[in-house]
N, C-alpha and C positions, 0 to 999 in steps of 0.2 A: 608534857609541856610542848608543844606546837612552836615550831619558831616558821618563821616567816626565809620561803627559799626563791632567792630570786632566780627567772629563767635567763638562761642566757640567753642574750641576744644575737641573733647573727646578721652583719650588715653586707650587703649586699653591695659590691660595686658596680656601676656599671659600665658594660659591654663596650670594649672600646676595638679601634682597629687596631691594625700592626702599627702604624708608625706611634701609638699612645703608648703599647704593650714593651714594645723597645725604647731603649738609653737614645736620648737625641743626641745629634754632638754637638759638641760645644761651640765651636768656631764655624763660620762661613767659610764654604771652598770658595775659593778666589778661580776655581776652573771653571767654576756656573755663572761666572758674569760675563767671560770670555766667549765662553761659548755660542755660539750662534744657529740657527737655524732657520729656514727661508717660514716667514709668517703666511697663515692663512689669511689674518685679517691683521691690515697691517696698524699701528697706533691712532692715526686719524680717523679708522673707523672703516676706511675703503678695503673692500675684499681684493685679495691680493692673485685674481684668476683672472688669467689672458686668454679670450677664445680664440681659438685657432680652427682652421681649415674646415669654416663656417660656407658651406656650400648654398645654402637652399638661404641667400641675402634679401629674396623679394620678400622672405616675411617680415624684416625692417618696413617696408615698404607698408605693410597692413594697416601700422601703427606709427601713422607716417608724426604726428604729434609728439607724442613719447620719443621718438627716435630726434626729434629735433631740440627736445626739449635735455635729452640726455647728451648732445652735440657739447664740444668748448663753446666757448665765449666768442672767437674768433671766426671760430664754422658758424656759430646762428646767427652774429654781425652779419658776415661775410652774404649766406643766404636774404636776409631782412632784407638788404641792401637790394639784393641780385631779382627778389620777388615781384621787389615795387618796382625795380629799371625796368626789369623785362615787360610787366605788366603795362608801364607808360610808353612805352616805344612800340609796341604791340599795337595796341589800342591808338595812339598815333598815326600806323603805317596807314590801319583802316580808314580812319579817317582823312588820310591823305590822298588813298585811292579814290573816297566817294568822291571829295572834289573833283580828282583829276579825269574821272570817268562823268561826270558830270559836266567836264567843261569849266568850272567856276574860274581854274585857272587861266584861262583863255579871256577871262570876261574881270580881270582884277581893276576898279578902279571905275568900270561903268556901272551905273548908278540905275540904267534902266533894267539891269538882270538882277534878281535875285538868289544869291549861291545857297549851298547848304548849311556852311557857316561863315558868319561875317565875317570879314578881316583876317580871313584865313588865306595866306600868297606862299604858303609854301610849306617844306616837312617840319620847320621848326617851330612853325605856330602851330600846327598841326599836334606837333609833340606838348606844346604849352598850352592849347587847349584838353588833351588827353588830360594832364597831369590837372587841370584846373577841373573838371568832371569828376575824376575819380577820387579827389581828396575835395570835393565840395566845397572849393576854395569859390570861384566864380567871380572874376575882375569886372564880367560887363562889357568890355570890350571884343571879345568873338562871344557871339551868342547864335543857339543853332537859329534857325527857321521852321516855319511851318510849313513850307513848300519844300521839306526834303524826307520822307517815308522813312526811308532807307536809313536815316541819322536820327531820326524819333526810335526806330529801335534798338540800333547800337549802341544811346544813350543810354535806354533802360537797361539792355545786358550790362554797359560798362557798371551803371552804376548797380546793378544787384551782385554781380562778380567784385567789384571792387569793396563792397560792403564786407563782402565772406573774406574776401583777403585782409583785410583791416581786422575781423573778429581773429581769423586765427594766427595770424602775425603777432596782433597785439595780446593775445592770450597767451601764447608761446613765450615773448619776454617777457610779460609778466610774470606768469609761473617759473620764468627761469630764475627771475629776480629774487623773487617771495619762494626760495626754497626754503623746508623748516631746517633743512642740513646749517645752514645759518643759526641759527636758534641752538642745535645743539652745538656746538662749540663753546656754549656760555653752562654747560651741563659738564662738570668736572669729576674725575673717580679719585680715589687716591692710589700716589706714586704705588704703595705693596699693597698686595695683599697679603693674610697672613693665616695660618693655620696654628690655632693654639685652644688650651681649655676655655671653656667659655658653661660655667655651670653646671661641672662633673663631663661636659658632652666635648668630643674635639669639633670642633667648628673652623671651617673658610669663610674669613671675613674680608669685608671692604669696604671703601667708605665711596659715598656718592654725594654730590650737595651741588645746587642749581645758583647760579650766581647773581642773576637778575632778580629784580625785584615781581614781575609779571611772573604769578605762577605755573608751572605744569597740572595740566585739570587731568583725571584721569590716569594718572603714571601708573605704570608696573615693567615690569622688571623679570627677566627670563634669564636662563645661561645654558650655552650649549658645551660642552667636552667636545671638542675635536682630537680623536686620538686615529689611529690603524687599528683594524681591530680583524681576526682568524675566526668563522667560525667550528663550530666544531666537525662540520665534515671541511674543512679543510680550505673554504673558500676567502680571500684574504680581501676585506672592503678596507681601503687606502679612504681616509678622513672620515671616518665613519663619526657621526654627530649620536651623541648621549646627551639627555636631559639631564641638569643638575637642580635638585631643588631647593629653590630657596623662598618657602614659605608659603607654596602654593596651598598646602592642606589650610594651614594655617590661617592665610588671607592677608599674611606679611610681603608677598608680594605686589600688591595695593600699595603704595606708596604716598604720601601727604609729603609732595616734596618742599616743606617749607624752609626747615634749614639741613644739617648734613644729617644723613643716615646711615646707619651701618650695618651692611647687607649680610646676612649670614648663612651659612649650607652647613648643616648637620653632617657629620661622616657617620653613619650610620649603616648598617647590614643593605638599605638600599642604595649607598652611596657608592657611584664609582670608582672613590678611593680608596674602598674596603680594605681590598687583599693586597694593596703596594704596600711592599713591607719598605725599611729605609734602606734595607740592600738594594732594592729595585729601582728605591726614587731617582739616582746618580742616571740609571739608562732610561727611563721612560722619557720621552718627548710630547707631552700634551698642551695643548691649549684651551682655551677658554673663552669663549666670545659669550662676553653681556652686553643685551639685549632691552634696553630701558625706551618705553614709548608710550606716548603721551599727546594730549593738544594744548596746542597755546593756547592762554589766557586770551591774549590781547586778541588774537587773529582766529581763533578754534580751527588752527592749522593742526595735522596731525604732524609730527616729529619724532624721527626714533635715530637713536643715540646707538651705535657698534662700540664697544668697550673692550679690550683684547688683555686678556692673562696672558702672558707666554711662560709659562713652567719649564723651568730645569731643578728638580727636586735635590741635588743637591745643594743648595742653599739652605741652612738653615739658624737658626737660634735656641737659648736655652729652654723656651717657653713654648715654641712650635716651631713653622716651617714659614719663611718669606720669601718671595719670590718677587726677583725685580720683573716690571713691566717692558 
């Protein structure tokens, strides 16, 4: 008689790191909220690196745009201002000398000489003619002549200089204006992130969600590990940057930012949290900078968002590990 033998089965768990394989504890240390340490990137998004004893300054100068564009608000006023005075008082002086080299001043008022511009008696119509040529205002009341060579050309130069200075003056505030750094501000993460099971697998989660109604086209979404990191002959790189992924293979780093999402990173054998065991978490000091960028909808402005983890691993919970931001 034959009876029926079942095989056993054997279920396989899967591969988890140290902080899975060890007891979490139970309570939050009150010493990982205290703690502090100076950020790489600090919550706003701005990286947190002062250059110093920058010798070789004329290459600002290269990139004389950018450098103006990256200026305060105060310094590019300040400049605007300083580009247009200098440029109208400049362009004044000259046409203050053609008169006075001309004579015109000697001859104000008689009507049988012809000057080089009308109704010009002095620096300050001089100046108020400059300012009326180069913003293409034009009153009508000084008007050049054709009997002056010399101010038929300084016309033309003023006004082709004057054009170039209007393009990139007025290109400057505007780009300073229409920054997308604007834009992200309205791009929000959440307060923790959180380290717990998510599907048999331990997973770093977080949550991201865009507050306007005008979409992000194109988003994705990157995270860098800022840790110190020794290699093995002995050499020690201070903020050595490691890729974390989150869903690159995948194509979950593609992002549809319609409403919130929630970002997740596998601890896996390629994960740089592998081998922190939870003895370790208390002394490691790592951070986390995400990286989300995108174009506006409304303006197909590109826009990227700095996002900052700061890790002191001993925080944690019964379910994983959180970590205040």
């Amino acid at each position: 008689m034959e009876q029926d033998i079942e095989s056993p089965v054997t279920i396989h768990q899967p591969k988890l790191p140290k902080q899975a394989r060890e007891d979490l504890p139970k309570n939050i240390s009150k010493e990982c909220a205290k703690r502090k340490i100076q950020r790489y990137v600090r919550k706003d998004g701005k990286c947190n690196v002062h250059h110093g004893n920058v010798r070789e300054t004329y290459r600002y100068l290269t990139d004389i745009f950018t450098t103006l564009v990256d200026l305060k608000w105060r310094f590019n006023l300040l400049i605007f201002v300083m580009v247009y005075t200098v440029t109208w008082l400049f362009f004044g002086m000259i046409w203050w000398l053609i008169a006075y080299m001309r004579g015109d001043m000697d001859h104000i008022g008689d009507s049988t000489w012809t000057p080089c511009v009308s109704n010009l008696n002095g620096f300050v119509s001089a100046f108020l003619f400059s300012i009326e040529t180069e913003t293409t205002i034009g009153y009508g009341y000084r008007v050049i002549t054709d009997k002056c060579p010399e101010g038929i050309i300084l016309l033309l130069v003023q006004s082709v200089l004057g054009s170039i200075v209007n393009a990139f003056m007025v290109g400057c505030m505007f780009v300073k204006i229409s920054q997308p750094k604007k834009r992200a501000e309205t791009l929000v993460f959440s307060t923790n992130a959180v380290i717990s099971m998510r599907d048999g697998k331990l997973c770093l989660m977080f949550r991201v969600g865009d507050l306007r109604n005008s979409h992000i086209v194109e988003a994705s979404i990157r995270a860098k590990l800022i840790k110190s990191k020794q290699t093995k002959e002995g050499e020690f790189i201070p903020l050595n940057q490691t890729d974390i992924n989150v869903g690159y293979y995948t194509g979950d780093d593609r992002l549809f930012l319609v409403s919130p999402l929630i970002i997740s990173h596998e601890i896996n054998q390629q994960s740089p949290f592998w081998e922190i065991s939870k003895a370790q978490l208390p002394k490691e000091e790592l951070e986390i900078v995400v990286i989300l960028e995108g174009m506006v909808e409304a303006t197909v402005m590109m826009c990227l968002v700095l996002f900052l983890i700061l890790f002191f691993f001993a925080c944690s919970f019964s379910l994983g590990f959180i970590f205040n931001l």
